[in-house]
N, C-alpha and C positions, 0 to 999 in steps of 0.2 A: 278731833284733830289727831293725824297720823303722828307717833312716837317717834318715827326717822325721819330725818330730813335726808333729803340728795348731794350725795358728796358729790364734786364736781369732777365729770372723768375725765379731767387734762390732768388729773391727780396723777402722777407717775411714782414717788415715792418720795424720801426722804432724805439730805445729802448732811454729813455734818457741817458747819460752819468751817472749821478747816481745810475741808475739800476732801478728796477721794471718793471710794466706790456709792454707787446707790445705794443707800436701805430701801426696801420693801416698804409699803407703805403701811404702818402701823402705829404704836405708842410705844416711844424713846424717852418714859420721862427722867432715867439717869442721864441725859446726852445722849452724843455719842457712845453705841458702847467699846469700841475699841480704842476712840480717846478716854474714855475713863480707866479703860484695864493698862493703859500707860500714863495714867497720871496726869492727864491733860486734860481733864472733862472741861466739855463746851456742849450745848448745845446745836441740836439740828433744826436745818428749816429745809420747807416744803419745796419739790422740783415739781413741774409741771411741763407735759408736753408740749413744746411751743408752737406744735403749726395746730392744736385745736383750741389756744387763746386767740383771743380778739384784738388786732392792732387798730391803730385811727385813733382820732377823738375820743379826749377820756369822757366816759359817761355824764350823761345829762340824770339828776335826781337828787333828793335831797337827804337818803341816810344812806346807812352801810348798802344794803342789801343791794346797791347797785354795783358794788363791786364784788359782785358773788363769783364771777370768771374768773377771779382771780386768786380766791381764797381757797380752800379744802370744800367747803359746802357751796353750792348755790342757795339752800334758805339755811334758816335754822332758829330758833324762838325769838321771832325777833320784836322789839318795844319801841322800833323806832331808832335806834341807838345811832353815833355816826353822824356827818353834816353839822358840826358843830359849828355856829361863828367863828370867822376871823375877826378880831376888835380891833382897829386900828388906835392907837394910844401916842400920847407925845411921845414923840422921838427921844427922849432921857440920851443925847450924846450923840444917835445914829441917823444915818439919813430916813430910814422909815421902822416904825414898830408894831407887832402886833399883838396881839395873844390870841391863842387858840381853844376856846372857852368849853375844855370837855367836861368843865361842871354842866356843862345843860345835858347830859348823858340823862338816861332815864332815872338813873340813882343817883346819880351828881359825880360821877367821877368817868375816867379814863379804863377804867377796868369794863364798864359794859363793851365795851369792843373787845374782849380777849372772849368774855364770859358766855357770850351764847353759841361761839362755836365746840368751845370745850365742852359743853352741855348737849349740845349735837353727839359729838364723839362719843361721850361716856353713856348717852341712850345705843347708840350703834353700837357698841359693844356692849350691852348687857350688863352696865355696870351697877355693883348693890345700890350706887349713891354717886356723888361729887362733892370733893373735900377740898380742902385747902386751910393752909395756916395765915391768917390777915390780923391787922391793926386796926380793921375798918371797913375800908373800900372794897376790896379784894372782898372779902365774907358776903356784904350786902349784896354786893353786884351778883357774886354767885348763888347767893339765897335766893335775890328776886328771879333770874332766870333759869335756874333749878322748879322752882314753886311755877312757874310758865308753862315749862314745860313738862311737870307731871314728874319729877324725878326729885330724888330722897337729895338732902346737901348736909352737910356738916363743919362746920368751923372751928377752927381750933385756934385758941386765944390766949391770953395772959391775965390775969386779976386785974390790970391796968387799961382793960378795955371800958369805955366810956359806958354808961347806963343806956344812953339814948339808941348806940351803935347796938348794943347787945339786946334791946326792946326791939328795934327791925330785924333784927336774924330771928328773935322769938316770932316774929306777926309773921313771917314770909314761913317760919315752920323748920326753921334749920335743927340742927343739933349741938348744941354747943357745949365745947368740951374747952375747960380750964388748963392750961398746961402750969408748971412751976414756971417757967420761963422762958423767953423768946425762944431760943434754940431749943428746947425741948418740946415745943411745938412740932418738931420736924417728925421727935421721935414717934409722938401718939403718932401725926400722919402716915407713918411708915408702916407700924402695925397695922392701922384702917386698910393700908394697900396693900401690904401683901397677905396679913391673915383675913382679910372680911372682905376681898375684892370690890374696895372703893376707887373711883376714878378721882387720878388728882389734877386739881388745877396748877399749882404751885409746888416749888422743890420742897424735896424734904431730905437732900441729903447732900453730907460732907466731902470734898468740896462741891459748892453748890452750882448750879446751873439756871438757867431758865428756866419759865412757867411753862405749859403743853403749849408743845410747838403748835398744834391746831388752832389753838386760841391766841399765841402771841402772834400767828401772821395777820390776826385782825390787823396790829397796830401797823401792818405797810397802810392802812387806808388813810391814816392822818395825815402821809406824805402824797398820796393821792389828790387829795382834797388842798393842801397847802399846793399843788402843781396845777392845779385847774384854777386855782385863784390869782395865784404870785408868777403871773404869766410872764413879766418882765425880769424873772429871776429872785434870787434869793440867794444870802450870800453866810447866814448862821440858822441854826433851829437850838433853841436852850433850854433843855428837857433838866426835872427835878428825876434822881438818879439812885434808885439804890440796887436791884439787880439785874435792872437794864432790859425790861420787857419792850418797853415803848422804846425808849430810845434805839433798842436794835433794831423795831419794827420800823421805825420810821427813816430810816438811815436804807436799810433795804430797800426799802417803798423808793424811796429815791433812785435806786440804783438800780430796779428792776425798770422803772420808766425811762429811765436814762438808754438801757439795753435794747428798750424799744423803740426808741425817738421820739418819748413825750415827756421828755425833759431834756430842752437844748440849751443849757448853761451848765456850767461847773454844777458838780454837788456841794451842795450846802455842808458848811460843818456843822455836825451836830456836838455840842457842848454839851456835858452833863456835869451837873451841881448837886453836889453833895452836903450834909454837914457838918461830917468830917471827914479827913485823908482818907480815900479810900483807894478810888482807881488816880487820883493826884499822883499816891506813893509810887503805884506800878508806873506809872507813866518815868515817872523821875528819877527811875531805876532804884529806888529806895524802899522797894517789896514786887514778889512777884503774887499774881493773881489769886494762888491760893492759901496766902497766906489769911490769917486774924488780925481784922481790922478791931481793935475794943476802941469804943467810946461812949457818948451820951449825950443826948439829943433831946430837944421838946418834936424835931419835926416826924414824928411817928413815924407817916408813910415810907421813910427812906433810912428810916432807923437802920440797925442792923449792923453786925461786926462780919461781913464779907461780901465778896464782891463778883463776878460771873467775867469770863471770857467772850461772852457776849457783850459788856458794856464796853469793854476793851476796845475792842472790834469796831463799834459802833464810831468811836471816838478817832482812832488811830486811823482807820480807812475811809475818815472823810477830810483828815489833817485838822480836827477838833484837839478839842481837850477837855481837863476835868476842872473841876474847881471849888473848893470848899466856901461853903458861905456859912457862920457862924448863927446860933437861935437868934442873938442880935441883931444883926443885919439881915436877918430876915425878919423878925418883929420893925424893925423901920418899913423893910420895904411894905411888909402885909397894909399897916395903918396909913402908908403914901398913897399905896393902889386904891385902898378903900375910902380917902378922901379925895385924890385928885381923879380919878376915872368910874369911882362908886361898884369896885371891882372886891368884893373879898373873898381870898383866897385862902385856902391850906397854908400854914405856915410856911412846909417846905416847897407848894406852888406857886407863894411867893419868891421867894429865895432867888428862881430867876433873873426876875427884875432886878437883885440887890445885887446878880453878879455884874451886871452889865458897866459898871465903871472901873469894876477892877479889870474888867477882861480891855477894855482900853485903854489904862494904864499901862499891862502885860502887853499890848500887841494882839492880842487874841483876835480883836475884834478893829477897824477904822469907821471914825465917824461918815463914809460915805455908803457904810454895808445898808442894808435891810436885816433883818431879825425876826424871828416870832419865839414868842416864850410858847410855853405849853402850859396852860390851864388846868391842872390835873383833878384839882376839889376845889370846891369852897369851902370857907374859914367856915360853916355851921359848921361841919364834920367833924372838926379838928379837935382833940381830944384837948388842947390849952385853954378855948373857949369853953369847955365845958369843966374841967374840975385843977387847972390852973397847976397841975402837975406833971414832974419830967419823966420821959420815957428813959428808964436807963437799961441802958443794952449790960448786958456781962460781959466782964473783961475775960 
């Protein structure tokens, strides 16, 4: 098997999420870099020339790889990834409900859609390896599609990483490096990248941004898939939320079909659930974006004390919102889903489900909308089923 895959030539370059000139098309993984030299770091996504996409009918197929027109690559190692079930579930309040079951990912989670493009990229570039700092999801995903594709990975982790999680990084062949602490996670990543020319998956730096734009425009394909399904419209999407890779994907994905008239309803708000104040504060005008969120959490995957102007974004320009849901009311919802729908999820990919009464108490939501939560793991994953202790983020 040939080491490159075919980057797609509608590829034109690169735009910051705040608008202005083109970047080149390249690796931005600080952002933008003239919003970070004024203090404003955000994240860039991909432009593409629009008269060499394909308008019409969205594709007929069952994984990612049929929306390769639309991404950075047309292939790239692929396991299948993409095409997940919509579950239809009782309505809990709303006129319809779904979940969008990206535990059947080849590795059980939501990150195989970001993970084999970035793995693309860092073969085209000649990179030592592919790195990134994870809780889990993140690491595996990049381990198995790294080990695919013939290319070195490395994870960088916390002492608080699960036995089982760190046994599949060992089988797939990773590297795995112990940091002191969440946030110093970033720093080994930074040395890997600029002194040992590692390609990164994930941020590694203050304030924080997105994952590689190459790999976050996978997640427009979730909203792809949710518009080829939910033909009669869709009125929320309730994404679990920490620095807003998917939910920014999916919010785009929206609005890029919308540009092209294969999405003829309003855009969806997209909700992101956190579990604690995060982008709530920013919303509420009671912090702004790059500020330190401290808290402490069982729900691992959305851990974390900050927050990205990407999730912001995602929230604000669909006329969403954010919403904190507590380890408790997400332990209800977990043990509901997995009795009444035989659904177990990630703590914080239940969490969804639990926001869904308060967001209709708030107005958020009216019992005549539609909904889909987002599926991002399942409860095996989850570092509480396995050794029943808290992930504590540093204040």
């Amino acid at each position: 098997m040939s080491n490159l895959y075919r980057q797609n030539p509608a590829l034109a370059g690169f735009r910051s999420l705040a608008g202005g000139a083109l970047l080149p098309v390249g690796d931005y993984p600080a952002g933008c870099p003239e919003g970070r030299a004024e203090g404003r770091p955000t994240s860039v996504a991909a432009v593409y020339h629009e008269h060499m996409r394909v308008g019409g009918p969205l594709p007929a197929g069952c994984d990612m790889l049929r929306w390769g027109r639309d991404l950075p690559y047309l292939e790239w190692p692929s396991l299948g990834e993409g095409g997940t079930p919509l579950i239809e579930l009782d309505a809990a309040g709303v006129s319809k409900l779904w979940i969008k079951a990206e535990w059947m990912n080849p590795t059980g989670s939501h990150k195989d859609r970001m993970s084999p493009l970035a793995v693309a990229r860092a073969l085209e570039v000649g990179a030592q390896g592919i790195i990134c700092a994870s809780s889990g999801n993140a690491g595996i995903s990049m381990a198995c599609y790294a080990a695919k594709a013939g290319l070195a990975s490395r994870v960088v982790v916390t002492a608080s990483l699960p036995k089982p999680v760190r046994q599949a990084l060992a089988t797939y062949g990773a590297d795995v490096v112990v940091a002191e602490n969440s946030l110093d996670r970033w720093r080994v990543m930074e040395e890997a990248v600029t002194n040992e020319e590692w390609f990164p998956l994930t941020n590694y730096l203050l304030p924080p941004v997105g994952s590689c734009a190459w790999g976050v425009e996978a997640y427009k394909t979730v909203a792809f898939e949710l518009a080829a399904e939910c033909k009669d419209g869709l009125e929320a999407v309730i994404v679990p939320t920490a620095r807003g890779d998917i939910i920014w994907g999916i919010a785009a994905g929206f609005v890029t079909l919308a540009q092209r008239g294969q999405w003829n309803h309003p855009l969806p708000k997209l909700i992101a659930v956190e579990p604690f104040p995060r982008i709530s504060k920013v919303i509420q005008h009671e912090a702004v974006i790059t500020d330190h969120f401290p808290g402490s959490t069982r729900q691992a995957s959305t851990a974390g004390t900050t927050a990205t102007d990407q999730s912001l974004r995602a929230v604000v320009d669909t006329a969403g919102t954010a919403i904190a849901i507590s380890d408790e009311m997400a332990a209800v919802a977990q043990r509901d889903m997995a009795k009444q729908f035989g659904i177990y999820l990630e703590l914080c990919a239940a969490a969804p489900y639990a926001a869904i009464p308060h967001l209709l108490t708030q107005g958020h939501l009216v019992r005549t909308d539609r909904v889909v939560l987002i599926g991002t793991s399942a409860g095996y994953r989850d570092p509480v089923a396995v050794d029943a202790t808290t992930l504590r983020v540093p204040a």
